[in-house]
Backbone bond lengths (Angstrom), bond angles and torsions (degrees), N, CA, C in turn:
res aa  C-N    CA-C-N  psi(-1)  N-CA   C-N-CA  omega(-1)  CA-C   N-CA-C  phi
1 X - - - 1.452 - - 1.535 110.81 -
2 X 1.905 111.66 -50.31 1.646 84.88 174.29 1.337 129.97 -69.94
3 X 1.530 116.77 -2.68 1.442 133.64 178.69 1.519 95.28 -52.86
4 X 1.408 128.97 -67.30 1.267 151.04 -120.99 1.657 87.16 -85.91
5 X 1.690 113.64 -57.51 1.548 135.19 -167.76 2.004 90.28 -63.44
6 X 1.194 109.36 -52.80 1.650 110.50 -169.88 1.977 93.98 -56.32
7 X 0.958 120.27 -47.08 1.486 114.90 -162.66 1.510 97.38 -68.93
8 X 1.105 109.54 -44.97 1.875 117.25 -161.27 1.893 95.14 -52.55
9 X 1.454 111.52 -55.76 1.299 123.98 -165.11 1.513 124.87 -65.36
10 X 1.835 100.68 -20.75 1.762 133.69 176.28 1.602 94.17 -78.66
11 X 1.669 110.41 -62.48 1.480 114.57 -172.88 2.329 105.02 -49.97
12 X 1.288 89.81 -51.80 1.482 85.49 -177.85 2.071 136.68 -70.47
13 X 1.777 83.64 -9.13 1.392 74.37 -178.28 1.750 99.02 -100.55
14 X 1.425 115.06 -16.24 1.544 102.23 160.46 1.597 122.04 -62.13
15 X 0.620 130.40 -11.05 1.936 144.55 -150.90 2.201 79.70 -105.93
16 X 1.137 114.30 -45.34 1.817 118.22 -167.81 1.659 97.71 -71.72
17 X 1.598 114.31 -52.41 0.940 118.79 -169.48 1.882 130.61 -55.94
18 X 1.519 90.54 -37.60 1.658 124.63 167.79 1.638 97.85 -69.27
19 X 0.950 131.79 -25.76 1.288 120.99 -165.30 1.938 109.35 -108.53
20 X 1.103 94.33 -1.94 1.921 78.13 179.25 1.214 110.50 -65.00
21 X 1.473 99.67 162.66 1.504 118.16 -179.04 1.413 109.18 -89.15
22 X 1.508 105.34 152.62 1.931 97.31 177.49 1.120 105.44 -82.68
23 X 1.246 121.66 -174.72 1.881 121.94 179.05 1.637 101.28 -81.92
24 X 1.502 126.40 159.17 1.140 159.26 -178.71 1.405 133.34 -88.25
25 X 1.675 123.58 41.29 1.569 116.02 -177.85 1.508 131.43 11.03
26 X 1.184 94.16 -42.63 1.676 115.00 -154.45 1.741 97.07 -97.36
27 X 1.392 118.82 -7.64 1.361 115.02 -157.76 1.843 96.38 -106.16
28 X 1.297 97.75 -42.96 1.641 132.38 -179.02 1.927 125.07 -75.38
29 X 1.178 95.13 138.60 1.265 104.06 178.39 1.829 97.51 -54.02
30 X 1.633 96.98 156.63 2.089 97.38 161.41 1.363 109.62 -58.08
31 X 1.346 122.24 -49.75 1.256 140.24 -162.19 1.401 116.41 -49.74
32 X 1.558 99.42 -43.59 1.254 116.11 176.08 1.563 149.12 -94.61
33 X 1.544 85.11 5.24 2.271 119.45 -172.47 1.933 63.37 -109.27
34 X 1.328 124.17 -103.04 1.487 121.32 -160.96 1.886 119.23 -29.72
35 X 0.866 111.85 0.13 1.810 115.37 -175.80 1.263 84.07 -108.86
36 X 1.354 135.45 -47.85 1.683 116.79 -169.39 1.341 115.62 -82.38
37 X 1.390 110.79 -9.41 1.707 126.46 165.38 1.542 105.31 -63.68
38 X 1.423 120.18 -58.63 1.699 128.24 -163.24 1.520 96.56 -77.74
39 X 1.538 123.61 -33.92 1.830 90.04 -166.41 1.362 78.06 -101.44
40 X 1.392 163.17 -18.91 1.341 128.24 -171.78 1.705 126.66 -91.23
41 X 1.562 99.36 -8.25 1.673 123.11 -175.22 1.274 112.26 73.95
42 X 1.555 119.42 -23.42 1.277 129.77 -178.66 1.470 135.66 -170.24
43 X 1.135 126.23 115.86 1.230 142.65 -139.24 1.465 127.64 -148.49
44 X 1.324 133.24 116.83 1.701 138.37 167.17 1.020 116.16 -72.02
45 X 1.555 133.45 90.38 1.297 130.65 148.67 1.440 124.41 -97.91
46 X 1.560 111.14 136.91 1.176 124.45 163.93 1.529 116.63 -55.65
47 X 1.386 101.01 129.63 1.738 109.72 176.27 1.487 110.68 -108.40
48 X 1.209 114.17 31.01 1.697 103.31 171.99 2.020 108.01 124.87
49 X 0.910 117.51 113.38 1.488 135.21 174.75 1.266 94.94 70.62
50 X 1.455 127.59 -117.76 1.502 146.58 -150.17 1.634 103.85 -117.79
51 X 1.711 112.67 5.81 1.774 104.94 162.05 1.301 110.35 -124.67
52 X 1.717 96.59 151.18 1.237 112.13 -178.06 1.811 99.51 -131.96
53 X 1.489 100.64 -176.07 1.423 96.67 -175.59 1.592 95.67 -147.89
54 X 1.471 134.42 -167.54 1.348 127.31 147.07 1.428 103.51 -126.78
55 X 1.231 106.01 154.28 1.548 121.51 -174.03 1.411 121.74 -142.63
56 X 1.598 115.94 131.90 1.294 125.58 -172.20 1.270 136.20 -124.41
57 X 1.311 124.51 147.16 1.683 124.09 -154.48 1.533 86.10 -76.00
58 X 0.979 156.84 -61.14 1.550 162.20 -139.47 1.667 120.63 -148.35
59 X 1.395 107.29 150.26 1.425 114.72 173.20 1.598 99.23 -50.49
60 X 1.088 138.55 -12.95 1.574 133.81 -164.31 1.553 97.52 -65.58
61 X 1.386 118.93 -44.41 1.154 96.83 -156.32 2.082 103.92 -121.89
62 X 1.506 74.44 47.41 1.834 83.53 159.03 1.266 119.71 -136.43
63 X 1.442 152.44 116.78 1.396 175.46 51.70 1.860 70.89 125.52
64 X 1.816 98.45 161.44 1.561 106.64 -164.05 1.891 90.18 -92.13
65 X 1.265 131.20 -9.84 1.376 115.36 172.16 1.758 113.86 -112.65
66 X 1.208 91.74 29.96 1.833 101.43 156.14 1.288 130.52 -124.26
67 X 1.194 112.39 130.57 1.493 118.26 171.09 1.332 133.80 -76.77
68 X 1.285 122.08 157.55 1.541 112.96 172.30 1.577 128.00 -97.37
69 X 1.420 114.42 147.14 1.440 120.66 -156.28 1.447 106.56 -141.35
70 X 1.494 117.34 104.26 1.466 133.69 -178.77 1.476 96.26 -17.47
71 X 1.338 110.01 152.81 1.990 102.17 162.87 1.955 97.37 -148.50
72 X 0.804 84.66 139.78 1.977 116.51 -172.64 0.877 110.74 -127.50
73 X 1.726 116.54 108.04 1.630 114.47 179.74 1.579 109.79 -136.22
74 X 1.239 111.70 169.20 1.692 106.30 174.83 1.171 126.38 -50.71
75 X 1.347 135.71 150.95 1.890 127.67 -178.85 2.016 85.09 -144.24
76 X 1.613 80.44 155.75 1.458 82.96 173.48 1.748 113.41 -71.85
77 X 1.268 136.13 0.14 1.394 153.34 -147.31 1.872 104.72 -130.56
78 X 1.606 106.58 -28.35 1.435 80.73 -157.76 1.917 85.93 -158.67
79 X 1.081 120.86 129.29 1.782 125.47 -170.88 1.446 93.46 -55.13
80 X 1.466 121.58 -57.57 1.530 116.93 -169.60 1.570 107.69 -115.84
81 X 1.202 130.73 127.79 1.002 125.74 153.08 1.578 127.20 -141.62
82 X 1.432 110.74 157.44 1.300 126.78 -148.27 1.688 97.80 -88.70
83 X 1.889 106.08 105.61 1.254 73.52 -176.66 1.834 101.49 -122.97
84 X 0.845 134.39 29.87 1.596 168.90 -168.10 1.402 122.00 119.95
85 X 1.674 95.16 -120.05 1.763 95.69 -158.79 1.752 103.44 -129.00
86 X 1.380 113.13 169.96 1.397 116.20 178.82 1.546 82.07 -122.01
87 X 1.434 100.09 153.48 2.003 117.86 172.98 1.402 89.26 -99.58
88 X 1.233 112.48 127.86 1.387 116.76 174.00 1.834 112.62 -135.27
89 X 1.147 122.69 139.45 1.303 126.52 -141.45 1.945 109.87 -85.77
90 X 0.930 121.76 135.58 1.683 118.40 178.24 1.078 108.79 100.72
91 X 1.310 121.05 167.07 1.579 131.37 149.57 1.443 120.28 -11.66
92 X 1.379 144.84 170.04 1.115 129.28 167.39 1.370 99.09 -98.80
93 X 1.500 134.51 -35.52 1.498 113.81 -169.17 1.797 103.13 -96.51
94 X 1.438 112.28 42.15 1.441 126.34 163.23 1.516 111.08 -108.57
95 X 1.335 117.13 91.30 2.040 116.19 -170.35 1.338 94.62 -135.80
C-alpha cells in the first residue's frame, strides 16, 4: 500500500511539473521579462491572455536561416517594451 501511495504522489508531482505556466509580460515589470531574456538567451513568455511568443538575447540562438526582429510587448509598467528579439525566418527584406 505505501508502494501504491509513493507512486500516486511521484505520478502527480510530474503531471504539476509539465504543467507550469510561463511568466506573463503583462503581469511583470519590463525590467524583469528583459532580465530573463539576457541571462537565459532564450525564453517563452506570455504577452497577454492565451499568446505567448519566445524571445532572444542574440542571433545565437536562432536557426542559421533566421533573422532577428526587435520584439515589444506589454509590461505591467510600460504599453511597449523592449524586451529582445524574435528569430524570424528568410531574408530580412523577404515579409
Amino acid at each position: 500500500m505505501k508502494f501504491l501511495a509513493a507512486m500516486l504522489v511521484l505520478a502527480l508531482s510530474v503531471n504539476a511539473a509539465a504543467a507550469q505556466s510561463r511568466p506573463s509580460t503583462v503581469s511583470r515589470l519590463c525590467a524583469a521579462s528583459r532580465q530573463d531574456v539576457l541571462s537565459r538567451g532564450a525564453i517563452v513568455l506570455g504577452t497577454g491572455g492565451q499568446t505567448y511568443d519566445r524571445f532572444v538575447r542574440d542571433r545565437s540562438f536562432c536557426q542559421f536561416d533566421e533573422f532577428i526582429d526587435p520584439a515589444w510587448v506589454p509590461s505591467r509598467d510600460t504599453p511597449a517594451c523592449f524586451v529582445g528579439y524574435r528569430c524570424k525566418v528568410g531574408p530580412f527584406w523577404e515579409d
